[in-house]
FIKOLZA-1660 file (N, C-alpha, C; in steps of 0.1 Angstrom, whole numbers, plus 5000, padded with zeros to 4 digits):
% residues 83
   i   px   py   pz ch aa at
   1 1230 7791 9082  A  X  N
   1 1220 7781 9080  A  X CA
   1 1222 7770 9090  A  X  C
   2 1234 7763 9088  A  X  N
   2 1240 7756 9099  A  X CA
   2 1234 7759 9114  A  X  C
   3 1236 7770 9122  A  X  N
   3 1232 7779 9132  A  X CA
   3 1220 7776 9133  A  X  C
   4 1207 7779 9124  A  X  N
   4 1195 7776 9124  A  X CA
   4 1191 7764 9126  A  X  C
   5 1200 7754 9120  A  X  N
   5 1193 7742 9121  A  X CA
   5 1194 7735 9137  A  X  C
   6 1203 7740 9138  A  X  N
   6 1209 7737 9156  A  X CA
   6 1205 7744 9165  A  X  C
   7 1199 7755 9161  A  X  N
   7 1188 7764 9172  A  X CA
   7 1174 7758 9175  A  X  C
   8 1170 7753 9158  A  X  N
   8 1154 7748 9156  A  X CA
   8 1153 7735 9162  A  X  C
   9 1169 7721 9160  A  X  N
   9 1164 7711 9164  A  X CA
   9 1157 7708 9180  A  X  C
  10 1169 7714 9188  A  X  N
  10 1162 7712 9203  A  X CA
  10 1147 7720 9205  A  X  C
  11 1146 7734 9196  A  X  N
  11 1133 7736 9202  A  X CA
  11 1123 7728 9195  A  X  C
  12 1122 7727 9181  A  X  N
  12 1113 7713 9177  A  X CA
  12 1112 7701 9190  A  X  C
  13 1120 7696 9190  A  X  N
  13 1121 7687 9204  A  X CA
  13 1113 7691 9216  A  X  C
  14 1118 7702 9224  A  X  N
  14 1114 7706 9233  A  X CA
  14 1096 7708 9231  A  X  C
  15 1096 7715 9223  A  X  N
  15 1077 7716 9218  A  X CA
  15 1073 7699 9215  A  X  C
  16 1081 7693 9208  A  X  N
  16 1073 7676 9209  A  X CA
  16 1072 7670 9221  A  X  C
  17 1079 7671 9232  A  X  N
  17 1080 7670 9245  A  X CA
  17 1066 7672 9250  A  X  C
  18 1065 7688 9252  A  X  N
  18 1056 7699 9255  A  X CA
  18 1045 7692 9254  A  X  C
  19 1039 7688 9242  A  X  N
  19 1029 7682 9236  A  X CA
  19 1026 7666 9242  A  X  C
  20 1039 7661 9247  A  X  N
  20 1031 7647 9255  A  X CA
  20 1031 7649 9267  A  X  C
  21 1029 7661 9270  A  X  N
  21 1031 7664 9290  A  X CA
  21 1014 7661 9295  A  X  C
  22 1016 7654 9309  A  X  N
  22 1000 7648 9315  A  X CA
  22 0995 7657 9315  A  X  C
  23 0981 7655 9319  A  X  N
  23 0972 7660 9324  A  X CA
  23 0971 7664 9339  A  X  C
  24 0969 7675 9348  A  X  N
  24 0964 7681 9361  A  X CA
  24 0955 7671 9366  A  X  C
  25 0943 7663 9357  A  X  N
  25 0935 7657 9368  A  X CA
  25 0940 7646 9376  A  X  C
  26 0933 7644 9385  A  X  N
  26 0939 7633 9393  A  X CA
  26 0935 7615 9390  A  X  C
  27 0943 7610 9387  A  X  N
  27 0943 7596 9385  A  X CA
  27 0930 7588 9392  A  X  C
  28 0919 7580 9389  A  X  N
  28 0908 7576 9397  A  X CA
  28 0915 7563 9409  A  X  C
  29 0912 7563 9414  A  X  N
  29 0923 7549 9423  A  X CA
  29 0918 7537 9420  A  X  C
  30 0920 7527 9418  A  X  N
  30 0915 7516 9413  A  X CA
  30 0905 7508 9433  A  X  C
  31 0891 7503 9422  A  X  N
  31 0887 7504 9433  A  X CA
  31 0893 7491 9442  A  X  C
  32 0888 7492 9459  A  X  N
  32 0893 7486 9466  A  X CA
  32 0883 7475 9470  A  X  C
  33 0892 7459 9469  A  X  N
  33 0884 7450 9470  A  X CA
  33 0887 7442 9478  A  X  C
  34 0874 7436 9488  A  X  N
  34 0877 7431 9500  A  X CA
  34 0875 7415 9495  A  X  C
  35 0880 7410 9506  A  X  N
  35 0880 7396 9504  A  X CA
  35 0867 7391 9509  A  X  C
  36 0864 7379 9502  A  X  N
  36 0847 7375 9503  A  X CA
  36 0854 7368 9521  A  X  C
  37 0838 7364 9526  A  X  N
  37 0842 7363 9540  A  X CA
  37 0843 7347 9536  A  X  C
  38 0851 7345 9545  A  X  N
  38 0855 7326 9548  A  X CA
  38 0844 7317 9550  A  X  C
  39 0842 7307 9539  A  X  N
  39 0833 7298 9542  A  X CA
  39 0834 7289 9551  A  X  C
  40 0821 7287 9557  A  X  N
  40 0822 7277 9570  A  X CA
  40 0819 7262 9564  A  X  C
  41 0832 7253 9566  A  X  N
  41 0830 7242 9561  A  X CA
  41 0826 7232 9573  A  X  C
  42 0814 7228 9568  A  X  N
  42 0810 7217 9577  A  X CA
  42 0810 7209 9582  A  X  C
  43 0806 7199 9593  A  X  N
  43 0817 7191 9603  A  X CA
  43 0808 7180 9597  A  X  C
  44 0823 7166 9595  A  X  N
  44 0816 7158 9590  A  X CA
  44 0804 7152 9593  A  X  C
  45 0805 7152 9603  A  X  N
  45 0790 7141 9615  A  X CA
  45 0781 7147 9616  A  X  C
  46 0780 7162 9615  A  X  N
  46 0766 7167 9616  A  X CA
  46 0759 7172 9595  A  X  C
  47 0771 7166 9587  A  X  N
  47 0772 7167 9575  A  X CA
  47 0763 7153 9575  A  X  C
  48 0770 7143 9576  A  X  N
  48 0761 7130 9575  A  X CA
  48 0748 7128 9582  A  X  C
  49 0745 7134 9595  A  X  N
  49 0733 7131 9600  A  X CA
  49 0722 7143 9592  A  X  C
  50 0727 7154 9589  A  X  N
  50 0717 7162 9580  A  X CA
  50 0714 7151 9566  A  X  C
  51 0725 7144 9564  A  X  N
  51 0720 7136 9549  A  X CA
  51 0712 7127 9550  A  X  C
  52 0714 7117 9561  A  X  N
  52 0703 7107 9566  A  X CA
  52 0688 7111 9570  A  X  C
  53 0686 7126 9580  A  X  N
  53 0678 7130 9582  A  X CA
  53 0669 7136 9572  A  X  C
  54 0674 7137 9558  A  X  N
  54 0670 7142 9546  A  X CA
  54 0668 7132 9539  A  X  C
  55 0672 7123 9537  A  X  N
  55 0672 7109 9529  A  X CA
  55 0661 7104 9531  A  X  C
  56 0657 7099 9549  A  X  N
  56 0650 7086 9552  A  X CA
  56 0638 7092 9555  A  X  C
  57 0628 7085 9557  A  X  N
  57 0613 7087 9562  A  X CA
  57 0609 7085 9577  A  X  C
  58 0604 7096 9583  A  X  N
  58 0604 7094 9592  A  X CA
  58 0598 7080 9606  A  X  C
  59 0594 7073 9596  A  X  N
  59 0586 7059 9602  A  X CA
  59 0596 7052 9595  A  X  C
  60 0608 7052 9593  A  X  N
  60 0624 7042 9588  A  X CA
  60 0627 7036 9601  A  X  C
  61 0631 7025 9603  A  X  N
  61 0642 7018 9611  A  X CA
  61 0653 7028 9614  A  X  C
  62 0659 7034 9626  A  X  N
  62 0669 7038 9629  A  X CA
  62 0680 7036 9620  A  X  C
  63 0688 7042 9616  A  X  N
  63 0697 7043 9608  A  X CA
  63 0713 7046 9621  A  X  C
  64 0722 7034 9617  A  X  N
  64 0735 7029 9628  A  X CA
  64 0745 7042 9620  A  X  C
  65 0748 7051 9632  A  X  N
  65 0761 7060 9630  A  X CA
  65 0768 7056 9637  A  X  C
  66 0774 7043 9636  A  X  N
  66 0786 7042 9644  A  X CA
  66 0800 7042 9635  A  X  C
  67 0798 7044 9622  A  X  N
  67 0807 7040 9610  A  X CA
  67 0816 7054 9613  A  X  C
  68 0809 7064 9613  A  X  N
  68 0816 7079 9612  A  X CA
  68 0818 7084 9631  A  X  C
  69 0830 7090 9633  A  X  N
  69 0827 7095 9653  A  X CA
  69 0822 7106 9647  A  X  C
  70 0819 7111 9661  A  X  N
  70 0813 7123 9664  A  X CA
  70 0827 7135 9664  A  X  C
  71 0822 7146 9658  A  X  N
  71 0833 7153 9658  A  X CA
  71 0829 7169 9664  A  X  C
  72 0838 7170 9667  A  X  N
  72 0834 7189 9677  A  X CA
  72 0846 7200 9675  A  X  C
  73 0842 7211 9662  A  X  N
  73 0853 7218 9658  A  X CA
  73 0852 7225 9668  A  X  C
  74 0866 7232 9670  A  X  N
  74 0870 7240 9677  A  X CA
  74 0870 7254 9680  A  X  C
  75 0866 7258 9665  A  X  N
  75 0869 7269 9654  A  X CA
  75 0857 7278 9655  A  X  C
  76 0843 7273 9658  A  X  N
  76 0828 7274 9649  A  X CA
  76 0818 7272 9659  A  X  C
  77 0809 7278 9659  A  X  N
  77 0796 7279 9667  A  X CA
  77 0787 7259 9665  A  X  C
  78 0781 7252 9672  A  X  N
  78 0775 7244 9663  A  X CA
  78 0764 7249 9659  A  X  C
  79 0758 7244 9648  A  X  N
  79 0751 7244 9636  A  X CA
  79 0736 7237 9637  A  X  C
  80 0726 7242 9636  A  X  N
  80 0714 7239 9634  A  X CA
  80 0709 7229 9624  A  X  C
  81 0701 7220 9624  A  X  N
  81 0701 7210 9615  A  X CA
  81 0689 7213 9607  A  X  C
  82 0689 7211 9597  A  X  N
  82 0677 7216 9587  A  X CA
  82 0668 7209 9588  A  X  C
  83 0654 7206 9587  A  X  N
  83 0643 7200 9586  A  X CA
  83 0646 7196 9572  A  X  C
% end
């Protein structure tokens, strides 16, 4: 009896084993994610003259930019000014 029970425990085991073994299919890959493209941050002086140009009316007194310089990134195409 003894014998038996020592024969049955590892194959019990071995079959509970058996029974959590994977699956053949193949794992899906998690998908691949690109980075968003870099935003182009705007240069301050042509930032403020788009806001003046947007603000004022076109028959306004000249509006003085001498408060802010003129700035020229290095980095970046210049930029179009919006109507």
């Amino acid at each position: 009896m003894r014998r038996t029970i020592f024969l049955a425990a590892p194959l019990a085991l071995a079959l509970a084993l058996a029974g959590c073994g994977g699956s053949n299919a193949p794992q899906p890959l998690p998908p691949v994610q690109t980075p968003p493209p870099p935003v182009a941050q705007p240069d301050p002086f042509v930032a403020q003259v788009a806001q003046l140009v947007a603000s004022q009316p076109e028959d306004a007194e000249p509006a003085a930019l001498d408060a802010s310089a003129p700035t020229m990134p290095e980095n970046s195409e210049p930029g179009a000014l919006a109507p």
